[in-house]
C-alpha positions as a printed Julia matrix, in Angstrom:
232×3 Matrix{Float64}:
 -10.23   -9.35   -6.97
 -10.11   -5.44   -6.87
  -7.51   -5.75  -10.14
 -10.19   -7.72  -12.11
 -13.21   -5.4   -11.28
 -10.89   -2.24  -12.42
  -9.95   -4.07  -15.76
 -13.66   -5.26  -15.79
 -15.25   -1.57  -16.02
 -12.79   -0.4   -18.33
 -13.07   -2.88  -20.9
 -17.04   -2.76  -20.27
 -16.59    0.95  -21.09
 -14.49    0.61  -24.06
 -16.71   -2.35  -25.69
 -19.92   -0.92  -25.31
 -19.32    2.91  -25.32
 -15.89    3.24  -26.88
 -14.88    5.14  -23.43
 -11.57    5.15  -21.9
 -12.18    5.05  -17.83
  -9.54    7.61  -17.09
 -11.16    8.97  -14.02
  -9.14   12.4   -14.1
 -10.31   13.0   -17.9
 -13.82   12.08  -16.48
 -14.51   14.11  -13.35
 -12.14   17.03  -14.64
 -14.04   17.79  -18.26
 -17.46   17.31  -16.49
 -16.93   19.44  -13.84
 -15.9    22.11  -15.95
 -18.74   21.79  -18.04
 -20.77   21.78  -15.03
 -19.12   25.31  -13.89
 -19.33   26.7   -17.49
 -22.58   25.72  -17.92
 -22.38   23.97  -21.2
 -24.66   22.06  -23.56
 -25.63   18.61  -22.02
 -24.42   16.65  -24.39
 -23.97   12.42  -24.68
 -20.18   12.89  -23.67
 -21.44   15.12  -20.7
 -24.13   12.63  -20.0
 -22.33    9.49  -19.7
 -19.21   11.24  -17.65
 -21.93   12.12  -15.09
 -23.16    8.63  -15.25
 -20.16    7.26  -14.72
 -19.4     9.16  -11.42
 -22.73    8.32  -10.02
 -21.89    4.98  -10.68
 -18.38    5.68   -8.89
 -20.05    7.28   -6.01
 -22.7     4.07   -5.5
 -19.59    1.63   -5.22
 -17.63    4.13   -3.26
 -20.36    4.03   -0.64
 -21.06    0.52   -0.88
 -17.21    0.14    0.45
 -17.88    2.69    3.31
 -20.96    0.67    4.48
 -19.64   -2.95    4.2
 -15.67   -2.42    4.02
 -15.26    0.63    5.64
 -12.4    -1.17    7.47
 -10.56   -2.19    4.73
 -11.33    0.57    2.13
 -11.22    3.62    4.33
  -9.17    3.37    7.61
  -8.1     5.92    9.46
  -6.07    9.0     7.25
  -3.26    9.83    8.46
  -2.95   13.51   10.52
  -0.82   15.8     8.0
  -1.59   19.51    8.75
  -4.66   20.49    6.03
  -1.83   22.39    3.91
  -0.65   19.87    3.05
  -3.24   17.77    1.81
  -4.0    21.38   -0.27
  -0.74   21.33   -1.85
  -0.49   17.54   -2.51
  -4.16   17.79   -4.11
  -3.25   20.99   -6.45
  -0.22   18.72   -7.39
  -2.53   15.74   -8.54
  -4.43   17.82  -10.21
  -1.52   19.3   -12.07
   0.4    16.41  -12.7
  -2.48   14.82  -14.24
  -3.77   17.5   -16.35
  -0.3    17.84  -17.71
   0.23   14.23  -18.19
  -2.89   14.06  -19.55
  -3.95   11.06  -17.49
  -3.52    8.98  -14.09
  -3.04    5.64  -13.05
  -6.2     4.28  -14.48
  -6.25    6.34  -17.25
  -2.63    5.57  -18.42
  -2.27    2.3   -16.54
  -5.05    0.35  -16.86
  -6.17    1.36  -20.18
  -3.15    2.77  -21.97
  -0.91    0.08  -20.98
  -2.65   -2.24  -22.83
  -2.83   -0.3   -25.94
   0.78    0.29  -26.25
  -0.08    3.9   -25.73
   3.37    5.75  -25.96
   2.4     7.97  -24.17
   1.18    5.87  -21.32
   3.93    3.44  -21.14
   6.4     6.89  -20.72
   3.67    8.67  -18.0
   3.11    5.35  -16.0
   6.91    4.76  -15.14
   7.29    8.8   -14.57
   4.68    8.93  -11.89
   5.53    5.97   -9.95
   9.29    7.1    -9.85
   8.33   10.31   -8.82
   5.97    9.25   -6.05
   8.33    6.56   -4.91
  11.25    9.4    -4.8
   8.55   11.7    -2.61
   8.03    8.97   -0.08
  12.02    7.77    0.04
  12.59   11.89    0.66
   9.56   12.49    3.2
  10.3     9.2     5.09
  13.92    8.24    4.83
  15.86   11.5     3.55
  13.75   14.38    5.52
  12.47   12.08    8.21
   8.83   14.15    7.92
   6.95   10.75    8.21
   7.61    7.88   10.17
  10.31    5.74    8.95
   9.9     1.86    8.94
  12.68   -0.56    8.41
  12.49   -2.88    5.61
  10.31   -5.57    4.87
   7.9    -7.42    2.49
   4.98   -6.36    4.91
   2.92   -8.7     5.78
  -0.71   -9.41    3.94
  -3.29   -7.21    5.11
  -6.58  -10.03    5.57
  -9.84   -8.27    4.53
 -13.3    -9.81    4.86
 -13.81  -12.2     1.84
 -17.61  -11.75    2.07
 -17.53   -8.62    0.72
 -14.77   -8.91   -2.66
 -16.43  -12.48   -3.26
 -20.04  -10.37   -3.47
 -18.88   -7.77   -5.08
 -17.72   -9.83   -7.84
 -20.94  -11.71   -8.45
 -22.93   -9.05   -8.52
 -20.53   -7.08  -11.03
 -20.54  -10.57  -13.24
 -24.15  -10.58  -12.88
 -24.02   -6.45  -14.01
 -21.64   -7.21  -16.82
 -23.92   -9.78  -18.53
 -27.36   -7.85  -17.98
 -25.44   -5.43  -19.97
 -25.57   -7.02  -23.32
 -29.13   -8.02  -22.67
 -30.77   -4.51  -22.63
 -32.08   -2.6   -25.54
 -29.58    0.13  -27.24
 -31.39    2.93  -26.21
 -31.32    1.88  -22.22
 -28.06    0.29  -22.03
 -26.67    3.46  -23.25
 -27.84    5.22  -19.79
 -27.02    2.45  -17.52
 -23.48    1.36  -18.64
 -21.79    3.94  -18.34
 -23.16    3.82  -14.55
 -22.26   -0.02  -14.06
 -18.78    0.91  -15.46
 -18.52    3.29  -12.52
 -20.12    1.24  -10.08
 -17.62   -1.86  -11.0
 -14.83    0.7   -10.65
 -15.78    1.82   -7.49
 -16.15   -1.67   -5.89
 -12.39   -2.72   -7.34
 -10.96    0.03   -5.86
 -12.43   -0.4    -2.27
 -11.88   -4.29   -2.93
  -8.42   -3.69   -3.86
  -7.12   -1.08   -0.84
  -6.76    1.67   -3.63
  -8.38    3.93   -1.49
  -6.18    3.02    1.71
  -3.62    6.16    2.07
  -1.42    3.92    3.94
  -1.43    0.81    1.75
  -0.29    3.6    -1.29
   2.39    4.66    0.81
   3.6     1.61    1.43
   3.44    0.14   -2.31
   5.51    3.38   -3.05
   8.1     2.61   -0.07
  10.6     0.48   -1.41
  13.2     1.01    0.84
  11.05    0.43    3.93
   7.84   -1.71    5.04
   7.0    -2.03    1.12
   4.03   -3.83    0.47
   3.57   -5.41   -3.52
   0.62   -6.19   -3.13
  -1.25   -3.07   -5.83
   1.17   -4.64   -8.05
  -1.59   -7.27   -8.47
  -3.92   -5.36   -8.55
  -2.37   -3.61  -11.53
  -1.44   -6.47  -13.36
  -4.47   -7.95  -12.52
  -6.76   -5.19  -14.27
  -4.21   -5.12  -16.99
  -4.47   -8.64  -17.84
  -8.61   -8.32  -17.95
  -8.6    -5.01  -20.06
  -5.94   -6.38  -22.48
């Protein structure tokens, strides 16, 4: 279900606003126009919007699927984490994009672009864990397996679907000049719900998508092709 919400707020975004929900080209442009203190513009305005939106479905996740969403992280020395989030940051201002960016909305455009970043970054993340795990021996090394389905609560994915259904078609009820302030912050809200719903934001469940060659586990495969086959 965490797929479909994902593909859901991006094709909300692009339908109604024309927006692509690349959440690196979001948060990165608005926080630098919040540091350089310029104009407030409708571009400004609706980024902002949309990461309020994030935020409210991030924290919905923490309150009723903490579990799920946000286990434990794992205990890497801080310096790490500093180096591996400068790297993000320059990987996907140089690639001009991420995974939802490229991936769930490029994909489906036949972006060129896309289709040649999306491939690049999941080699190059599946080579990092093969090297840290299985070359280097940093991390610990499972042996391989399809691991098994990870069971999460279905109260929560089957509510947050109605209520982003029930989001989704208020939308195209409201006047112009209101739904332009509260799409952009439904978009963000569906996004954040699909990616607690979907163990995106499970640092072990990424680890083990991108670990082939050990306890690999498919299972954001789905998710991707589900939100590809909804924003289509």
């Amino acid at each position: 279900m965490g797929g479909i919400l994902i593909g859901l707020s991006a094709a909300l975004a692009f339908l109604i606003d024309g927006k692509i929900t690349g959440i690196s080209g979001i948060a990165g442009p608005f926080l630098r126009g919040v540091v350089l203190c310029e104009p407030w513009n409708h571009g400004q305005a609706w980024k902002g919007l949309f990461l309020v939106g994030l935020a409210l479905g991030g924290l919905a996740n923490l309150c009723l699927n903490q579990d799920f969403a946000f286990p434990e992280a794992f205990s890497y020395h801080p310096l790490r984490y500093v180096v591996a989030g400068i790297c993000v940051g320059s990987g996907t201002r140089l690639g001009r994009g991420c995974t939802s960016g490229h991936g769930i909305c490029g994909l489906p455009r036949f972006s060129l672009r896309s289709w040649i970043a999306v491939p690049t970054f999941m080699a190059v993340a599946g080579g990092t864990i093969a090297i840290t795990r299985h070359a280097l021996k940093v991390d610990v090394q499972k042996p391989w397996k399809v691991a098994e389905v990870q069971l999460v609560n279905w109260k929560f994915p089957v509510g947050a679907m109605a209520v982003s259904a029930i989001l989704a078609a208020s939308l195209l009820r409201l006047p112009g000049k209101i739904r332009t302030y509260v799409a952009p912050v439904v978009s963000g809200l569906i996004f954040g719900l699909g990616l607690g719903c979907s163990g995106m934001t499970s640092q072990a469940k990424v680890f083990d998508f991108l670990d082939v060659g050990g306890a690999w586990d498919p299972s954001l495969a789905f998710v991707m092709g589900c939100g590809l086959c909804v924003s289509f």
